[in-house]
N, C-alpha and C positions, 0 to 999 in steps of 0.2 A: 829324666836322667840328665838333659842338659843342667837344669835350675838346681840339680845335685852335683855337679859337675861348678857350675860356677857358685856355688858355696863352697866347696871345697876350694876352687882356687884363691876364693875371697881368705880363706883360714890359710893358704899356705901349703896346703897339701892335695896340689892339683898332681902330685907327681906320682902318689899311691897308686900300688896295683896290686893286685892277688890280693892274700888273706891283710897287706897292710893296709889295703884302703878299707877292710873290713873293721880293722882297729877301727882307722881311723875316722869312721861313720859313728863308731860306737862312742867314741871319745865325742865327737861335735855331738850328737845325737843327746848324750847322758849329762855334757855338759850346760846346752841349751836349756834342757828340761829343770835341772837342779838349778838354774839360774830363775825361770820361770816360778820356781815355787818360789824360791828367794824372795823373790820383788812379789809375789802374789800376800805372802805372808808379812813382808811390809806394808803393803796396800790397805790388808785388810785378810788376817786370820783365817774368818770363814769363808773365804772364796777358796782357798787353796784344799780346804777340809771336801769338795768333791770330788778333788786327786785320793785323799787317802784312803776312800773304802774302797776306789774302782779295782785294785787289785787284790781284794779280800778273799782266800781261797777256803772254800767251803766243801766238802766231803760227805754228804747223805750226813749222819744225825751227830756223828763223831768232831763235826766243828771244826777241822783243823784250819783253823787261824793263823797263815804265817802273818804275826805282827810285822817280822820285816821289810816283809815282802807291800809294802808303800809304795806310794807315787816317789819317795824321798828316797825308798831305798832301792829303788830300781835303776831310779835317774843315777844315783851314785854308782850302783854295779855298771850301766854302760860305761861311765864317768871312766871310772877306774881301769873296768877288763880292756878297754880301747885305750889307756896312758901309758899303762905298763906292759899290754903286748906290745904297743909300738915299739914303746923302748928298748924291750929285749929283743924283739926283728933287727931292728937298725945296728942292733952288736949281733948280727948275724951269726945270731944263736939259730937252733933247729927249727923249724916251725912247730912243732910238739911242744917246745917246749915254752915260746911263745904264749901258746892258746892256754897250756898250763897255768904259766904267770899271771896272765891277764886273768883267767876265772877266778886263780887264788886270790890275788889285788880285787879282782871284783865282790865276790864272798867274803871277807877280812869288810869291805867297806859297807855290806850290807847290816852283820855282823855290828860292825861301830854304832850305824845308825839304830835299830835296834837297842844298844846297851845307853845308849843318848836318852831314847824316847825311857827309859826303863828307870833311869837318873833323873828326866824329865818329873815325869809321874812321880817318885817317892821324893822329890822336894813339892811336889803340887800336895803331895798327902802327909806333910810331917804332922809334928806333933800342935801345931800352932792353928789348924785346921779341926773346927770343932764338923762333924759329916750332919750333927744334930741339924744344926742351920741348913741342909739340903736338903732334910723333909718338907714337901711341898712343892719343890723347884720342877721346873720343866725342863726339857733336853728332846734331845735325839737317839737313836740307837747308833752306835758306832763300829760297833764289830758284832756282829749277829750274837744276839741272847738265847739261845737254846731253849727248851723246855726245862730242862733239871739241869743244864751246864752255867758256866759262867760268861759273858761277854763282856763290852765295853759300852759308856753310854758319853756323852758329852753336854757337859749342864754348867749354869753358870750361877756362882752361890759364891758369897762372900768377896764378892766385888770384882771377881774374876773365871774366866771360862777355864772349866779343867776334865780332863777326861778320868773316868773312874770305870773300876770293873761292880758287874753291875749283874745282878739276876731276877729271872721273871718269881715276882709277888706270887702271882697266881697259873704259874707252871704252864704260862702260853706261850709261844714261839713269839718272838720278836725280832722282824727283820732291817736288817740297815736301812737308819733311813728314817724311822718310826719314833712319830711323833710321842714321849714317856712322859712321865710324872713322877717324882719319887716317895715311895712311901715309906720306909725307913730302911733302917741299915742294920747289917747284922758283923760286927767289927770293921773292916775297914771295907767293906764290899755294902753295894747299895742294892736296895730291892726295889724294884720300879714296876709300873705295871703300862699299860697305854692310856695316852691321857685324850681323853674325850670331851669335847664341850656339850655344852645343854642341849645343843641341837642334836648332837651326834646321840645323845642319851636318849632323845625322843622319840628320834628315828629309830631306835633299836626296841 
């Protein structure tokens, strides 16, 4: 509590108390973390890609994948819920309506990231992108591939790493994480199966 106590005074807001210093955890907190992806994704892409599946929520066989529910979009929801409650406290509004502001500001910027990644993807998949060229390619699983459902995989083909939705070849569970291969595609969704080497083939 102290080492939180003199980071808050280092930021300015040693003077918080009650639900503002709660903002204001939330705000340092959300902000840190989105600045961390920041520089992680300048560094170097795939280091920051073990923030994005750790908040992947899953539901027995139903998959419910909140996409935006990320490392990117979480760090934004604290980011935000702690900017804009503060703000509205300090116009010593209600605290209702605070906590209000702040979750909508938060949700709104989850939300944004989300319609990003979503903008993202359909310029990684226009029309200038043959998927032909990703038969054969290797990757990862990126958002759990179901048995019969659809997921996310991450593979690099045509001179660039891109994330594509993706489903099991041969109707096995594939969980984040997992090492794929792809084996073709059926329109703009890719069919993968798990990719195994000679050793792993022998062994089996």
């Amino acid at each position: 509590m102290i080492a939180m106590s003199g980071i808050l005074e280092l930021f300015g807001l040693g003077d918080l108390i009650g639900f503002d210093l709660v903002f204001g955890i939330s705000a340092l907190v959300g902000g840190m973390l989105f600045l961390l992806w920041f520089v992680l994704m300048m560094v170097g892409g795939a280091a920051s890609d073990l923030f994005d599946s750790a908040f992947d929520i899953q539901i027995g066989d139903t998959d419910l994948s909140f996409k935006a529910l990320t490392f990117q979009g979480l760090s934004a929801f604290l980011m935000m819920f702690g900017l804009i409650g503060l703000m509205i406290s300090e116009m010593e509004a209600p605290q209702a309506l605070s906590i209000l502001g702040g979750l909508g500001a938060g949700g709104f910027s989850m939300w944004m990231v989300s319609k990003l990644f979503d903008t993202f993807k359909e310029l990684e998949q226009s029309n200038t992108m043959d998927l032909e060229n990703a038969n054969g390619a290797t990757g990862t699983v990126y958002l759990r591939i179901p048995p019969s459902g659809e997921g996310q995989i991450q593979i690099t083909f045509q001179g660039a790493m891109r994330t594509m939705d993706a489903i099991s070849f041969d109707g096995v569970e594939l969980p984040t994480g997992t090492l794929i291969e792809v084996v073709d595609n059926v329109a703009d969704t890719l069919r993968v199966r798990e990719f195994k080497t000679k050793s792993d083939e022998k062994s089996d």
